[in-house]
N, CA, C and O of each residue as an XYZ file, in Angstrom:
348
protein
N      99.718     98.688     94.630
C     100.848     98.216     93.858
C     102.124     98.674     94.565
O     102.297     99.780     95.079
N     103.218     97.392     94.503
C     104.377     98.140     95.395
C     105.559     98.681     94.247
O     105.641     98.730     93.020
N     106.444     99.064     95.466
C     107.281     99.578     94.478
C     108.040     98.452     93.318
O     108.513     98.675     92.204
N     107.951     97.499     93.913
C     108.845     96.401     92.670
C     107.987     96.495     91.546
O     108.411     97.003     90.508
N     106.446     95.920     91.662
C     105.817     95.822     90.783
C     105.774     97.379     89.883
O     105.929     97.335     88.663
N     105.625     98.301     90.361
C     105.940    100.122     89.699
C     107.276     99.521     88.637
O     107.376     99.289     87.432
N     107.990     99.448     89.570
C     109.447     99.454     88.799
C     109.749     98.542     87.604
O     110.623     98.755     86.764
N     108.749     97.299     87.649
C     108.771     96.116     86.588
C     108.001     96.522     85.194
O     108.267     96.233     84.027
N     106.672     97.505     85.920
C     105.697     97.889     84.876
C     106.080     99.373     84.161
O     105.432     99.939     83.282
N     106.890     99.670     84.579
C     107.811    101.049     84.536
C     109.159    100.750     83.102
O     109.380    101.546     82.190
N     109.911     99.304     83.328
C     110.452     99.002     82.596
C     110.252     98.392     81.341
O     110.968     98.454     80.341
N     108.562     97.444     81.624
C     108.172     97.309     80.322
C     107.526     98.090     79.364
O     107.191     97.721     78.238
N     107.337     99.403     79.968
C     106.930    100.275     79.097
C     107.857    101.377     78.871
O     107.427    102.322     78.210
N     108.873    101.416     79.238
C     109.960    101.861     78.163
C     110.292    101.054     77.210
O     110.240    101.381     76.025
N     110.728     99.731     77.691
C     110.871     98.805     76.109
C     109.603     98.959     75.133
O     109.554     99.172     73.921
N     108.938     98.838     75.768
C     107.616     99.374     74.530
C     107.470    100.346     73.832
O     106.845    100.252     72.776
N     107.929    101.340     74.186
C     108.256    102.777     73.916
C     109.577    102.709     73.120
O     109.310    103.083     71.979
N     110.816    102.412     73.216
C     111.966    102.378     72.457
C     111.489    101.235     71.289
O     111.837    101.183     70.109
N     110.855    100.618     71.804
C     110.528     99.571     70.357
C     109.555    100.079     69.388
O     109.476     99.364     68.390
N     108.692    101.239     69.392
C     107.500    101.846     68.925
C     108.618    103.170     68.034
O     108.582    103.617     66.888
N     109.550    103.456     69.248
C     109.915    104.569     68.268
C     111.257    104.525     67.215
O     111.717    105.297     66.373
N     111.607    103.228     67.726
C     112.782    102.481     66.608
C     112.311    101.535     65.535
O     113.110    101.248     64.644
N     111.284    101.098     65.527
C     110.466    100.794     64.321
C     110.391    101.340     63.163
O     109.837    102.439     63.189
N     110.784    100.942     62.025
C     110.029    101.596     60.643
C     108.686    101.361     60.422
O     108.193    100.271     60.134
N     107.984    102.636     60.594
C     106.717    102.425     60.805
C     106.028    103.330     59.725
O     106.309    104.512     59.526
N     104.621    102.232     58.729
C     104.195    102.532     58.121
C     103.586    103.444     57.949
O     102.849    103.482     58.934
N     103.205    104.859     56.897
C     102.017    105.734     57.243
C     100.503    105.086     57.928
O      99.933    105.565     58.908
N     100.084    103.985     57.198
C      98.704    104.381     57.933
C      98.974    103.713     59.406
O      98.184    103.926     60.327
N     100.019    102.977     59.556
C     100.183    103.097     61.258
C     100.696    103.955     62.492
O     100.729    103.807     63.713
N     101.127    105.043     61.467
C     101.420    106.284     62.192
C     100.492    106.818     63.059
O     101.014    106.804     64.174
N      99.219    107.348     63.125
C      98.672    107.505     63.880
C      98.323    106.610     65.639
O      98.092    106.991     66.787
N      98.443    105.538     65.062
C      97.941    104.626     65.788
C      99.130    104.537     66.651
O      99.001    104.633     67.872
N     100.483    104.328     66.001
C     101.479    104.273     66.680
C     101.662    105.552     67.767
O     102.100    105.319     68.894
N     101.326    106.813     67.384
C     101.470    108.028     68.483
C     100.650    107.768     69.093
O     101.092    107.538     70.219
N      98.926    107.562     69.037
C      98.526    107.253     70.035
C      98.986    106.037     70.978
O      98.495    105.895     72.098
N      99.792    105.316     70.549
C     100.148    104.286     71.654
C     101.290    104.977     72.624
O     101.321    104.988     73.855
N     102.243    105.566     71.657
C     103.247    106.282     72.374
C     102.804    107.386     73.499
O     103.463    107.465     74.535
N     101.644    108.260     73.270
C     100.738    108.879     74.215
C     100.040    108.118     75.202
O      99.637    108.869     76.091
N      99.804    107.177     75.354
C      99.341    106.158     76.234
C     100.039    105.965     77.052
O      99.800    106.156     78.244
N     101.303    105.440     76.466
C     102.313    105.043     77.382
C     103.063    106.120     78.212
O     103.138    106.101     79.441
N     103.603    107.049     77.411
C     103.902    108.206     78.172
C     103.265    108.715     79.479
O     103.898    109.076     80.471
N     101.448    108.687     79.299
C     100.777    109.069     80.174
C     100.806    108.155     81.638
O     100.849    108.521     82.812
N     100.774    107.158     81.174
C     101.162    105.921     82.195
C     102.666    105.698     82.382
O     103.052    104.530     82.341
N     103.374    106.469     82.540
C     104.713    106.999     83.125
C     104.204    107.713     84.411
O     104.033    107.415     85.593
N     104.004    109.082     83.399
C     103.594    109.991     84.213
C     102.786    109.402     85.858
O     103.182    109.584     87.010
N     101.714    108.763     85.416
C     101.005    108.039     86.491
C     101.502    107.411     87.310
O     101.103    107.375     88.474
N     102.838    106.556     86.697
C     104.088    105.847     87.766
C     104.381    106.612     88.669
O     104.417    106.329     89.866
N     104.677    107.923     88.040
C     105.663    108.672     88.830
C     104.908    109.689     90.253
O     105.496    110.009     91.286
N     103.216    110.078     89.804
C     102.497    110.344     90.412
C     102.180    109.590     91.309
O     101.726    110.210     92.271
N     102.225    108.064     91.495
C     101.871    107.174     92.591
C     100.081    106.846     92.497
O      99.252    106.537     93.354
N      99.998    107.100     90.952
C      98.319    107.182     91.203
C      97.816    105.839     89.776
O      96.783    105.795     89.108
N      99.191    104.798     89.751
C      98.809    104.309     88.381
C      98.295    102.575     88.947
O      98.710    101.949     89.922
N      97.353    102.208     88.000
C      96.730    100.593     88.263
C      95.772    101.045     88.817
O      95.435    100.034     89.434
N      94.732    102.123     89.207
C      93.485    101.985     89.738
C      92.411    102.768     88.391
O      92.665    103.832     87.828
N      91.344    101.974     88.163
C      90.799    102.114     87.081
C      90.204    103.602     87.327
O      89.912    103.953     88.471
N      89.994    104.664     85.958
C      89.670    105.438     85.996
C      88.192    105.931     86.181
O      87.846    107.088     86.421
N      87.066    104.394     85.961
C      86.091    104.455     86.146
C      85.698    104.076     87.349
O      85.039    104.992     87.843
N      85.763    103.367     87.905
C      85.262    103.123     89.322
C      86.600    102.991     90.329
O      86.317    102.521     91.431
N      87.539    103.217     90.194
C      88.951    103.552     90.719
C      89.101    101.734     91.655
O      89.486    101.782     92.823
N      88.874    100.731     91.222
C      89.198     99.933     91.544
C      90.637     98.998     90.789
O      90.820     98.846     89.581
N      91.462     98.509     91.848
C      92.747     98.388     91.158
C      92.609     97.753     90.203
O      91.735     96.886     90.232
N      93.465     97.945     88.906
C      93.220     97.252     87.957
C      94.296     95.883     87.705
O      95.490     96.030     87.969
N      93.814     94.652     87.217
C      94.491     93.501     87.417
C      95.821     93.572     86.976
O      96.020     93.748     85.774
N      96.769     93.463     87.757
C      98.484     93.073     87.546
C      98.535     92.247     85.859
O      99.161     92.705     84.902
N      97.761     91.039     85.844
C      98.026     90.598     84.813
C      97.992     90.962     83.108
O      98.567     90.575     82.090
N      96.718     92.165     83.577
C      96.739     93.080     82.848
C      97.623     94.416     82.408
O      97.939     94.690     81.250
N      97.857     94.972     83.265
C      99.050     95.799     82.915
C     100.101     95.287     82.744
O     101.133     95.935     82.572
N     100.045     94.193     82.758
C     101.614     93.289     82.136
C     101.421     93.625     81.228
O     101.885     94.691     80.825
N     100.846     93.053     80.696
C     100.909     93.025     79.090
C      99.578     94.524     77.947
O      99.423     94.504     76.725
N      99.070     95.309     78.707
C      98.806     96.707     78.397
C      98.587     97.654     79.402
O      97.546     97.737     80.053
N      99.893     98.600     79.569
C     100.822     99.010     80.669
C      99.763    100.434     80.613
O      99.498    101.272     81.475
N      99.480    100.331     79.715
C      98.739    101.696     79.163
C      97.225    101.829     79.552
O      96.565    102.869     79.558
N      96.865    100.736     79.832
C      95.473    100.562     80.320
C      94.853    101.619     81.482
O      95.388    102.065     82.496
N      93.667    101.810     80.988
C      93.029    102.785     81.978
C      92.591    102.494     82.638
O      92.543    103.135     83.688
N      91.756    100.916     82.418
C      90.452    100.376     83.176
C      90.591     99.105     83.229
O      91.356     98.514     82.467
N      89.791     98.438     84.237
C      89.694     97.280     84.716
C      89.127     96.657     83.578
O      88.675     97.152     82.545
N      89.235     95.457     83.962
C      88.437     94.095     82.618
C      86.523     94.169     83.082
O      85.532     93.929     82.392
N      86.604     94.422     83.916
C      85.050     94.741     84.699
C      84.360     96.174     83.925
O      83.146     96.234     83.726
N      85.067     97.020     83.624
C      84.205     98.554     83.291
C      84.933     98.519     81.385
O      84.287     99.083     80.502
N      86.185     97.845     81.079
C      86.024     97.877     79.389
C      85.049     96.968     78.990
O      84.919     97.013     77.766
N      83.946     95.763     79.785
C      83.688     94.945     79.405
C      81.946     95.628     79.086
O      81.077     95.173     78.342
N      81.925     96.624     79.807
C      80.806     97.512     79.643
C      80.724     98.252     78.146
O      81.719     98.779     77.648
N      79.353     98.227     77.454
C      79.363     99.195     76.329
C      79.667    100.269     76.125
O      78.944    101.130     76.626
N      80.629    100.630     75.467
C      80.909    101.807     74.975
C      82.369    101.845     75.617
O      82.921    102.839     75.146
N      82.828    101.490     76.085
C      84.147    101.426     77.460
C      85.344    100.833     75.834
O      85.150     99.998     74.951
N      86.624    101.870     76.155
C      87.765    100.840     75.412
C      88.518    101.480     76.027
O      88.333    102.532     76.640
N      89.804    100.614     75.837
C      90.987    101.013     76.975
C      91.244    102.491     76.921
O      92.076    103.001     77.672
């Protein structure tokens, strides 16, 4: 992954993040909501490490089209598609 693409997937998950934590958000979605906010955070972190988009299970890159749209993702569509596997 190059740096543009870092920097694109970098920005949609701050908007995701300012939109999660400017929300009025219900109790029983509270939980769910920190764990998303922990997700995302962690996949910062990973930006910034230079170690983010390669799946954690078989470390093969994980699809662009996918971290578009869940930035937070750990794993490829190949190893969540396996039992027991969720993002």
């Amino acid at each position: 992954m190059n740096k543009h693409q870092r920097t694109k997937i970098k920005a949609i998950i701050l908007t995701q993040i300012e939109s999660l934590t400017e929300e009025s958000q219900a109790p029983e979605n509270a939980a769910r909501t920190k764990l998303r906010l922990e997700r995302l955070g962690t996949a910062l972190r990973r930006i910034e490490a230079d170690n983010y988009g390669k799946c954690f299970k078989c470390e093969k890159p994980i699809q662009k089209s996918r971290l578009l749209v869940f930035p937070e993702t750990m794993l490829c569509t190949d190893c969540l598609k396996k039992p027991g596997e969720q993002t």
